[in-house]
Each structure stands twice: as structure tokens, then as C-alpha cells.
N, C-alpha and C positions, 0 to 999 in steps of 0.2 A: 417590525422584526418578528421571525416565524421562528419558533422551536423547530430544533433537527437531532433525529435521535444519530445519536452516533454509537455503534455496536460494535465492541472491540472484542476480538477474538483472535486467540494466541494462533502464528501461523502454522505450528509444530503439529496443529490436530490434522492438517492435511495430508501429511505423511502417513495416515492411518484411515485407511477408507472408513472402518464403522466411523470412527470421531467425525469425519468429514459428514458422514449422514447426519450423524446427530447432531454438528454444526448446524447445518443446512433446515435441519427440522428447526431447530431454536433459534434460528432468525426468521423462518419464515412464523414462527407463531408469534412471534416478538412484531415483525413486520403487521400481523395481519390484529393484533390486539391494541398495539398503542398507534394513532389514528394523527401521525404525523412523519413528516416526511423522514426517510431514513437511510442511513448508511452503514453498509454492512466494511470492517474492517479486520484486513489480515494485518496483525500488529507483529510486530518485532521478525518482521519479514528478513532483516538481516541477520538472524541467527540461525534462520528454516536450514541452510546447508548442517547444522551441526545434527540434526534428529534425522540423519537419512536422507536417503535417494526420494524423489517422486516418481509416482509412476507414468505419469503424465506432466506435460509443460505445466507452467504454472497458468496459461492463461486456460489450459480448462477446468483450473479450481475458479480464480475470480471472475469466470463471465456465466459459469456453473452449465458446462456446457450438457451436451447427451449424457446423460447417468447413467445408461445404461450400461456403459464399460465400464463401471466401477463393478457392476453384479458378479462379474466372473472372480474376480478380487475380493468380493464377500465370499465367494463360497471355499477359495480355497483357506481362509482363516476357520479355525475349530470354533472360536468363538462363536463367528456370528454365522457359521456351515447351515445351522437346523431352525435360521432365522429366514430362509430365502424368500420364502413370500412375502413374508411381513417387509424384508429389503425393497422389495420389486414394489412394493407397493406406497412405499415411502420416495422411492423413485419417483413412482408416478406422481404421486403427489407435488412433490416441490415442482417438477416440470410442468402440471398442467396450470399451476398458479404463473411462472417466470415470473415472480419476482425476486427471488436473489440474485445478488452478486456479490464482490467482494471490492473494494478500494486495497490497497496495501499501504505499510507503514513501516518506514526503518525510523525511529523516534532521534537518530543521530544525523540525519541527512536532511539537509535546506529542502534538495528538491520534492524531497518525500512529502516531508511536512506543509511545505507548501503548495503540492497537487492536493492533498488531501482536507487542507486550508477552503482551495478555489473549488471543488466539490461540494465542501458543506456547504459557504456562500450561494451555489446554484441552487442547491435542495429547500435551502431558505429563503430564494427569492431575490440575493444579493447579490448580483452579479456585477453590479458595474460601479457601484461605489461612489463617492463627493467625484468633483470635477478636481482634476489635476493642478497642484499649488494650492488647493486650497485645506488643506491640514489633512491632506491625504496621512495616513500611516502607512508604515515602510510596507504592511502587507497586502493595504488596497495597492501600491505602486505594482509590487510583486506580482501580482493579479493581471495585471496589465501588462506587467513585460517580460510575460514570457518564460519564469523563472520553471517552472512546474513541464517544460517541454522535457519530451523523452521520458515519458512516466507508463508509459505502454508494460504490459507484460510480460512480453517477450523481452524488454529493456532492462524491466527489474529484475528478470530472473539472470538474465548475465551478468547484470551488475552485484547481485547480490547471492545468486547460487551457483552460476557455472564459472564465474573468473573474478569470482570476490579477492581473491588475495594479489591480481597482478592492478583490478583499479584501486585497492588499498594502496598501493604502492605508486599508482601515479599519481594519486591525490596527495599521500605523501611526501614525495619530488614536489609537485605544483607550490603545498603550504611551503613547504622549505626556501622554493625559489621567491617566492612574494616576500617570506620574512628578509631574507638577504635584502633585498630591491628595498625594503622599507628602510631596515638599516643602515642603507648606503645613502639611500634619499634626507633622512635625518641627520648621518654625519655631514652628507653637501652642504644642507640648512642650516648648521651649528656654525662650519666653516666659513659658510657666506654671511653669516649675521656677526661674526666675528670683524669681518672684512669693514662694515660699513661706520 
């Protein structure tokens, strides 16, 4: 078994280019100082709609694409206006290393937690787990079937920032209609055990 750093960072600093620099600088020193394998995480990714618009999709915060569109966005902030070369150069910086990126995290959602699950296992080495029946755990099985599909970026960001409130709502319907189904399936059970 291999340590895997796992690096959690609130997804709300994205909505602010400086903070997104200073993210990006403090994973990659984090990355480049502790000398094991790592994983850079946007946490509480389903609350990012409440702190504002992005200016960009979300997959060119977590694959930490060309930075250099962020610089026009530094300069029109007062804050960081009379910092532009120091920006430009912190830019360069993290691109000529590419090593960051981001995983994302809604800490309420299966599929979240279980892409993010089957990520560290990779990072550590763990991919493929005991052989099946043999005291597998529900999240070596999860690993294996599939459960973490549809974890894409452009995925998350519709599921959790552009029509968050119409999939709340069908996952809503879905729990509602499983609990009926279960309650019918147990009054059946009670009826029929009554029977014999």
C-alpha cells in the first residue's frame, strides 16, 4: 500500500482568478515538496453555483488549461492590476511544470465520491482490487462496475452548476418512486407471509 496525498481545496476560489493563481501556486509547491503521488481536489463543488458565475467552463479550471486567459482578468481587478508581471510569470510557471489539475468533489453524491475513490486507488497503485466473491468491499465492486461513469467536467458542471435544481428534482421523483416500490414490495411480503 502507497500513500496518496490528497489536496482539498474549496471550489469557490475559482470564481476569483487571483485565488485560482494562488490555488494553482499552492498545489504545485505542495506537489513538487512532498514526494508522493497526489491529487489535487475541487471540494464542495456543489455549492460553486452559489459564489457566482465562472468565466470559463469548469473543465479549464480542473485540467488547468492555457492560463494565459486568465491574465486579462487579472488586470481588469484593482487588486492584482500593478501585479501583471509577477501574474505572467506565475502563469508561466505552473504551465511549464503541467503538473496540476483538479478531481472535483460534491461530498453528498455516490458518483462523486466514488470517481474520486477510483482516482486515489490509481495514484496508489490500487486498481484492481481481491478477485470478485472473495470479501470484496462494496467499493472494490463499485470500482469495477462502473458506478463513477459520467464524472467528466463538462458533466459536473451541468449537474451541479448549470441545471442543479431541475437534477435535484429528478433525483427527488426517482428516491420518492423507489421508497413507494419498496413499500408496496413489503406490504406484498407481510400479505403473503400472512397467507401461508
Amino acid at each position: 500500500m502507497q500513500l496518496v496525498v490528497v489536496h482539498l481545496v474549496d471550489a469557490h476560489y475559482i470564481t476569483d482568478p487571483a485565488k485560482y493563481i494562488s490555488v494553482l501556486l499552492l498545489s504545485l509547491r505542495s506537489m513538487l515538496q512532498l514526494d508522493l503521488p497526489h491529487i489535487n481536489v475541487l471540494s464542495k463543488i456543489d455549492l460553486l453555483r452559489d459564489y457566482g458565475e465562472l468565466a470559463f467552463n469548469l473543465d479549464f479550471y480542473t485540467e488547468v488549461q492555457d492560463l494565459s486567459y486568465l491574465l486579462p482578468l487579472l488586470e481588469q481587478d484593482q487588486r492584482t492590476k500593478k501585479f501583471a508581471k509577477l501574474n505572467e510569470a506565475i502563469v508561466d510557471l505552473v504551465e511549464s511544470f503541467a503538473l496540476v489539475n483538479f478531481e472535483t468533489l460534491a461530498v453528498e453524491d455516490k458518483k462523486s465520491m466514488t470517481h474520486l475513490l477510483q482516482t486515489v486507488d490509481r495514484a496508489g497503485g490500487y486498481a484492481f482490487g481481491e478477485a470478485e466473491g472473495a470479501g470484496d468491499s462494496v467499493w472494490a465492486l463499485a470500482m469495477r462496475g462502473g458506478w463513477a461513469e459520467g464524472m467528466e467536467a463538462r458533466d459536473i458542471q451541468e449537474r451541479w452548476i448549470d441545471h442543479r435544481d431541475e437534477h435535484d428534482e429528478f433525483e427527488r421523483k426517482q428516491l420518492e418512486a423507489e421508497r413507494k416500490a419498496m413499500e408496496e414490495k413489503l406490504k406484498e411480503d407481510e400479505e403473503m407471509g400472512g397467507m401461508y
